[in-house]
N, CA, C and O of each residue as an XYZ file, in Angstrom:
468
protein
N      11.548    -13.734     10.149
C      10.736    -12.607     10.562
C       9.509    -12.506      9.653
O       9.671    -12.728      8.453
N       8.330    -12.199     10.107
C       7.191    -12.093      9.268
C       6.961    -11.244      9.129
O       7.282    -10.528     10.077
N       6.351    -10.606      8.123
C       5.329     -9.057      7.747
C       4.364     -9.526      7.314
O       4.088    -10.716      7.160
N       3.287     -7.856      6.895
C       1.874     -7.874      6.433
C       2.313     -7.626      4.766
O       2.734     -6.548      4.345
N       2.173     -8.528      4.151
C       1.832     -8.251      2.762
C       0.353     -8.073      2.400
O      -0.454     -9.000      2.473
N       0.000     -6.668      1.954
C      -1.143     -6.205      1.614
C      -0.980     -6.029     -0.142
O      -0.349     -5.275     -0.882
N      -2.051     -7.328     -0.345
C      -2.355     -7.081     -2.313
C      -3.564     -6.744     -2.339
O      -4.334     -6.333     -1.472
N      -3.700     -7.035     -3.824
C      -4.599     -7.308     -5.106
C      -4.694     -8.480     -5.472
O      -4.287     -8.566     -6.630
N      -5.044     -9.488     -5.053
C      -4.310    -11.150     -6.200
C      -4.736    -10.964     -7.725
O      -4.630    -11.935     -8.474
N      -5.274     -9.594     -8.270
C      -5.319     -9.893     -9.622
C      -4.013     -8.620    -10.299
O      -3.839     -8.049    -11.376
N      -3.616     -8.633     -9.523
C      -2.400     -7.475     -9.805
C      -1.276     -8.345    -10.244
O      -1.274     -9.493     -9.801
N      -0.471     -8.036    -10.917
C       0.905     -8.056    -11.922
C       1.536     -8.330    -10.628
O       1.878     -9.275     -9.917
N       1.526     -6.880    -10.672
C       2.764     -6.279     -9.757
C       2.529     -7.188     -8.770
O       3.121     -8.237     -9.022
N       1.723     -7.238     -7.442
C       1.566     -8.059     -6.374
C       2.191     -9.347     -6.695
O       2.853     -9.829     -5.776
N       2.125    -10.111     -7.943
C       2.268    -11.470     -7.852
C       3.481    -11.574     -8.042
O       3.971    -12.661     -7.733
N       4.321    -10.601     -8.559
C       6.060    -10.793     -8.616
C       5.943    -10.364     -7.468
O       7.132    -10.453     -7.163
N       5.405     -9.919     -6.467
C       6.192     -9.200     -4.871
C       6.082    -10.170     -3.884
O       6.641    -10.238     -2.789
N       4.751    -11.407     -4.778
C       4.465    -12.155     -4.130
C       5.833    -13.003     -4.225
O       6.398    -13.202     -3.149
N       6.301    -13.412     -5.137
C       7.076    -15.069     -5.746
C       8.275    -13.901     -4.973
O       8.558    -14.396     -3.882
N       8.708    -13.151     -5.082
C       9.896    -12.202     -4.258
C      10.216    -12.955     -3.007
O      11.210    -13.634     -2.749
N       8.942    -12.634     -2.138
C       9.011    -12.857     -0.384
C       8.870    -14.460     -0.889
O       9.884    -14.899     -0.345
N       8.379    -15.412     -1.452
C       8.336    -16.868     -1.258
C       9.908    -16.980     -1.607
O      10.705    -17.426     -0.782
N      10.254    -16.588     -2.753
C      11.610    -17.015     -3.399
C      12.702    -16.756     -2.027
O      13.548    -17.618     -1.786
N      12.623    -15.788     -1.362
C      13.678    -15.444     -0.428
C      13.316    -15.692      1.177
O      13.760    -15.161      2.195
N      12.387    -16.658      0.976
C      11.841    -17.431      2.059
C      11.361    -17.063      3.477
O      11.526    -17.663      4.539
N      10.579    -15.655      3.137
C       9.903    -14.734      3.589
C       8.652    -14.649      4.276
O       7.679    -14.149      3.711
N       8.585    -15.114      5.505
C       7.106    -15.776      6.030
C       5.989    -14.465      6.562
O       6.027    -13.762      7.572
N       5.194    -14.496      5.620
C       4.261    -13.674      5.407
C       2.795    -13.430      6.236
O       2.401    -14.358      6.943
N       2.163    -12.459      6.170
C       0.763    -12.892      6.677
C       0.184    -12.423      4.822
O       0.835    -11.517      4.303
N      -0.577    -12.841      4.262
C      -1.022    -12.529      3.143
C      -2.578    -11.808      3.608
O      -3.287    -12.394      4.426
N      -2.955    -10.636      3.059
C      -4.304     -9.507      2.833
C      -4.662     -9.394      1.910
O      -3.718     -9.029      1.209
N      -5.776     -9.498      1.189
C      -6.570     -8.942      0.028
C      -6.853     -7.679      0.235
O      -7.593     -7.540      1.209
N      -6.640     -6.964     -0.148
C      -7.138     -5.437     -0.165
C      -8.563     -4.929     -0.685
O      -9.263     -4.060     -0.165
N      -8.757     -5.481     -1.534
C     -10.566     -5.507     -1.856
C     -11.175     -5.766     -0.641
O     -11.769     -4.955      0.070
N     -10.925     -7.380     -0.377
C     -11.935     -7.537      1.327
C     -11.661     -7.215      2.382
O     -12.367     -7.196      3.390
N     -10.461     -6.895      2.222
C      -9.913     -6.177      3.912
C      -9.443     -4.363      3.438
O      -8.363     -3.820      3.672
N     -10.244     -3.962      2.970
C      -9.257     -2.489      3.017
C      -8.490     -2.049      4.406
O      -8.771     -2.296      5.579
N      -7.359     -1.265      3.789
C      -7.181     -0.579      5.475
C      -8.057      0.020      5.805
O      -8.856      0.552      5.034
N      -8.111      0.077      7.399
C      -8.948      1.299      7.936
C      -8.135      2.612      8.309
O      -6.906      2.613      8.385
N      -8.963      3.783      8.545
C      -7.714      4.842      8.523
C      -6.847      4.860      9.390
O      -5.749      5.277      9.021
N      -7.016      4.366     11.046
C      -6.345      4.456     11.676
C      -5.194      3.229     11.428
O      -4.420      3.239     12.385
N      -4.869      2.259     10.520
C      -4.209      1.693     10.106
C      -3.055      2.577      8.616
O      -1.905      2.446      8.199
N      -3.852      3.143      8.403
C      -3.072      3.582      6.955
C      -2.476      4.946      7.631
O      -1.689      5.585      6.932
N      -2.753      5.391      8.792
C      -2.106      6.760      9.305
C      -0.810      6.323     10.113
O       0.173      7.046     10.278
N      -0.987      4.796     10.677
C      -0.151      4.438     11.281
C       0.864      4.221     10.226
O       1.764      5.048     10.077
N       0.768      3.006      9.372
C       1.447      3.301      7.912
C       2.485      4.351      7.576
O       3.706      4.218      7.651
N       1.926      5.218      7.264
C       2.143      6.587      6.370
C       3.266      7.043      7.930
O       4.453      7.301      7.729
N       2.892      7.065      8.855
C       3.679      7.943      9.619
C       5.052      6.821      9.843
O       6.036      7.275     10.426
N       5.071      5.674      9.466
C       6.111      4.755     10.531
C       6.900      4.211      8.739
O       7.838      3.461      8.469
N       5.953      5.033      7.865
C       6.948      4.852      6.741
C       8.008      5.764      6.323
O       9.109      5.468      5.859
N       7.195      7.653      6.705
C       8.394      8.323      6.089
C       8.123      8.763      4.645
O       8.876      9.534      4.049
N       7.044      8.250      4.125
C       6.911      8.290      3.078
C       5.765      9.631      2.614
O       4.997     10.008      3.499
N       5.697     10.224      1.410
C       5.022     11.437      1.008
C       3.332     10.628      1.293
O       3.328      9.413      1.092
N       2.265     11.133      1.641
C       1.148     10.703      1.602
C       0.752     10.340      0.124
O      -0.021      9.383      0.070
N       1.020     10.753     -0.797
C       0.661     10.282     -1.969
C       0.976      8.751     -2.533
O       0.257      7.989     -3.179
N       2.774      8.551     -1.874
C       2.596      7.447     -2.335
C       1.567      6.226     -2.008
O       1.535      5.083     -2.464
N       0.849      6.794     -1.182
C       0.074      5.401     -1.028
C      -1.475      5.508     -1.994
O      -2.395      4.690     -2.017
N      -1.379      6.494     -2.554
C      -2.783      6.159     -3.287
C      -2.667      5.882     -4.840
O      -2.176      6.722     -5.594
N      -3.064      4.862     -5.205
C      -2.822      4.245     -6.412
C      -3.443      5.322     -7.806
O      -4.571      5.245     -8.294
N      -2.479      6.166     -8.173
C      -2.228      7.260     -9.476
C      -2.790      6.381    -10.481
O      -3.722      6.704    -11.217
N      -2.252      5.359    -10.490
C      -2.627      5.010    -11.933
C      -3.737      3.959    -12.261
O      -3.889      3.377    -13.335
N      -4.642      3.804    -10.880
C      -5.909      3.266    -10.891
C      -6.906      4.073    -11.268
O      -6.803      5.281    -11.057
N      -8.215      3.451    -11.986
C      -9.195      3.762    -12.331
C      -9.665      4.492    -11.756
O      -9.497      5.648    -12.143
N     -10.322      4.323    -10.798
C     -11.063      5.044     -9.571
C     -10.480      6.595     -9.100
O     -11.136      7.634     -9.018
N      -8.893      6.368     -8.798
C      -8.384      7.605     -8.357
C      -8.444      8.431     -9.750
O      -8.513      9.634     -9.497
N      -8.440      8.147    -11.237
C      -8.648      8.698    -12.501
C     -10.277      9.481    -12.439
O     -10.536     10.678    -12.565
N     -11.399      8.089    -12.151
C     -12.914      8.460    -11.723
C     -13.247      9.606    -10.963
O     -14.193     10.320    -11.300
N     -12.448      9.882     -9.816
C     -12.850     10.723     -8.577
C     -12.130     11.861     -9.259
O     -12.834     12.852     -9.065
N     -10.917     12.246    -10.062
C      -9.750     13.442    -10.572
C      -9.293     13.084     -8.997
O     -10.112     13.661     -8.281
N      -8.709     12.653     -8.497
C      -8.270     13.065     -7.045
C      -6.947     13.606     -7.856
O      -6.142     14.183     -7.125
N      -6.657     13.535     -8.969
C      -5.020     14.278     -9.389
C      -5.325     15.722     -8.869
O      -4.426     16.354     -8.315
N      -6.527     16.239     -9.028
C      -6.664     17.755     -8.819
C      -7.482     17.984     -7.256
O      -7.540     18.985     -6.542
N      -7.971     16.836     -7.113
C      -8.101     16.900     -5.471
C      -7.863     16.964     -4.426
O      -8.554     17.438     -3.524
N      -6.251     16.223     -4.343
C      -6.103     15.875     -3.208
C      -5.169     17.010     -2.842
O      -4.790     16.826     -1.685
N      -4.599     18.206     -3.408
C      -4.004     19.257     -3.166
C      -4.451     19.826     -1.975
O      -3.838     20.278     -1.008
N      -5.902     19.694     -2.286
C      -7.250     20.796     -1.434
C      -7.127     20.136     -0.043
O      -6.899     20.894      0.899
N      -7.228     19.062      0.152
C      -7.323     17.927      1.192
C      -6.475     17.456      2.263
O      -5.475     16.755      2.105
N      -6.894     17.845      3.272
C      -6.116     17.474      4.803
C      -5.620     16.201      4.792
O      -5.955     15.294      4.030
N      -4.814     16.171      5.661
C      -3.795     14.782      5.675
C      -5.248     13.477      6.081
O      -5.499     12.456      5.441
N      -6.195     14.169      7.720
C      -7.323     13.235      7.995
C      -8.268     13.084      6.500
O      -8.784     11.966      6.479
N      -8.470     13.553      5.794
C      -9.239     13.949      4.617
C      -8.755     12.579      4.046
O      -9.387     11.528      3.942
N      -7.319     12.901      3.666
C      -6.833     12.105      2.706
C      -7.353     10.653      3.408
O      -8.265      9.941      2.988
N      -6.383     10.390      4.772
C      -6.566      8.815      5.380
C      -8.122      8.489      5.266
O      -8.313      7.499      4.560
N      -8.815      8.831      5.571
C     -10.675      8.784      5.107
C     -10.708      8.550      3.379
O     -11.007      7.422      2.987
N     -10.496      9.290      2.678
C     -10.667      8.702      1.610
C      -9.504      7.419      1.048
O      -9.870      6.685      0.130
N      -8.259      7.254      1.610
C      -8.247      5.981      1.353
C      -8.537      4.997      1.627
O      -8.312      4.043      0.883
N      -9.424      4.820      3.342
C      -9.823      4.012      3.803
C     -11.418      3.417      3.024
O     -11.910      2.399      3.511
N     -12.104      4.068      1.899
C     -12.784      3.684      1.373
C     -12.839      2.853      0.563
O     -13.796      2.080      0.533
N     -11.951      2.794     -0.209
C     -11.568      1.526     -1.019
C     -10.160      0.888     -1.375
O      -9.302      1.685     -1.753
N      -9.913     -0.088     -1.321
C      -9.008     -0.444     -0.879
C      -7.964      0.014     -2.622
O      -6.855      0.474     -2.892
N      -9.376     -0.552     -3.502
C      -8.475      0.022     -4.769
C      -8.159      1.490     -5.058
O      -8.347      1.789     -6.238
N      -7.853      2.187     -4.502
C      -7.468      3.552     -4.649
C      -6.057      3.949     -3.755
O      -5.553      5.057     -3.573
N      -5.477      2.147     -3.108
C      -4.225      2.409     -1.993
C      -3.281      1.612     -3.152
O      -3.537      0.557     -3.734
N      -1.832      2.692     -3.306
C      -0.824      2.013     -3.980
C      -0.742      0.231     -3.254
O      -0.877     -0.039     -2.061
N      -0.540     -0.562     -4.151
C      -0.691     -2.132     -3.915
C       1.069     -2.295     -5.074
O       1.537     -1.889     -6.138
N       1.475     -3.303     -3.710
C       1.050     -3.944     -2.636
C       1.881     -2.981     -1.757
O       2.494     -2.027     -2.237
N       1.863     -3.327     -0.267
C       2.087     -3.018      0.456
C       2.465     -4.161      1.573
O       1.980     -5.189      2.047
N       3.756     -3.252      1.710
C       4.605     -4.128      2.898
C       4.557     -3.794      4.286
O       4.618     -2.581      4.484
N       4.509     -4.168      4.819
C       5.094     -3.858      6.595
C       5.645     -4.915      7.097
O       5.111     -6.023      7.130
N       7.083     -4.553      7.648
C       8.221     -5.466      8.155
C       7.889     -4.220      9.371
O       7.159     -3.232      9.457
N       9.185     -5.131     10.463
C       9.610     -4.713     11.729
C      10.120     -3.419     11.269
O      10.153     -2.527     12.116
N      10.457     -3.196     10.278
C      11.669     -1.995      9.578
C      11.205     -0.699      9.316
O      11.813      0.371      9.306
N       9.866     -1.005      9.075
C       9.551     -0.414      7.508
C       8.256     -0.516      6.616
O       7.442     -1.417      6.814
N       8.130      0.185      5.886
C       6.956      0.239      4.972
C       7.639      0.456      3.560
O       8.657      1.038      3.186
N       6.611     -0.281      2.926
C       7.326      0.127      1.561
C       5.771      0.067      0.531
O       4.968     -0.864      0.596
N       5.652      1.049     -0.203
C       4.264      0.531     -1.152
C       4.859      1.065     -2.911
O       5.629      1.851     -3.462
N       3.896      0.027     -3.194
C       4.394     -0.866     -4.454
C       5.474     -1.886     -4.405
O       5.847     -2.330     -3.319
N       6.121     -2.374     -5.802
C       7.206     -3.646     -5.147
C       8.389     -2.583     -6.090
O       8.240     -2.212     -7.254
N       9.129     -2.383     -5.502
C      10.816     -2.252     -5.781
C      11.833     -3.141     -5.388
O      12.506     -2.662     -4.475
N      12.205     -4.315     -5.764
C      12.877     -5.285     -4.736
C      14.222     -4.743     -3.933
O      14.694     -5.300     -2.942
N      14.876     -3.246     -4.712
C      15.759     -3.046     -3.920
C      14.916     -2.034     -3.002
O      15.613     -2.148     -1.993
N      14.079     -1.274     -2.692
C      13.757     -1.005     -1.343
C      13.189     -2.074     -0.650
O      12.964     -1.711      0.504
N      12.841     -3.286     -0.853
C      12.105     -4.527     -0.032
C      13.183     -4.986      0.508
O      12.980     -5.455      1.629
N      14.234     -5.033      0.152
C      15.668     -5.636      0.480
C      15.900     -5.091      2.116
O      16.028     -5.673      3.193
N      15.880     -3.655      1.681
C      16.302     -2.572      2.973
C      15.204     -3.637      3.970
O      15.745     -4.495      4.667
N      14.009     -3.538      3.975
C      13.270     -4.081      5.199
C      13.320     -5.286      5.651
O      12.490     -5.780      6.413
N      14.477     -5.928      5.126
C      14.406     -7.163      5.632
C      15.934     -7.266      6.936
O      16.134     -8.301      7.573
């Protein structure tokens, strides 16, 4: 079964999530997130077919989301608000990001990557 693995290739993290899906022989489509950001109507689809809090997808402990304070921003900010501002740069979306038939998962936890397989 294949999924969308959405990275960073200069990310840590991505490159163990990477050797993960190769090691367990995991046929991938591979994304750069710099040159392909999501667009919003991709990251709303995301967020809704994950289940997941809207926050987890915006990368806390990146620069940029530090640059903008979105820590004290995004309180103020509509769910469309939010998907618009992550669709601006790709570095401000928790990385990496999975999509299986299953599931979404962002960042790498190998025991929630497990579940989507």
């Amino acid at each position: 079964m294949g999924c969308l693995f959405v990275e960073y290739p200069k990310c840590s993290t991505c490159k163990k999530a990477k050797q993960w899906l190769e090691e367990h022989n995991i046929t991938f489509e591979d994304r750069n997130i710099k040159e392909q950001n999501p667009a919003k109507e991709e990251l709303k689809e995301w967020h809704e077919k994950s289940g997941l809090d809207i926050k987890r997808f915006f990368n806390t402990s990146g620069m940029l989301y530090k640059e903008m304070k979105l820590k004290d921003r995004l309180p103020e900010l509509s769910l469309e608000e939010k998907y618009s501002l992550l669709s601006t740069d790709g570095m401000l979306v928790k990385r990496p990001v999975l999509i299986t038939e299953k599931g979404i998962a962002t960042g790498f936890k190998p025991e929630e990557w497990e579940k989507l397989f």
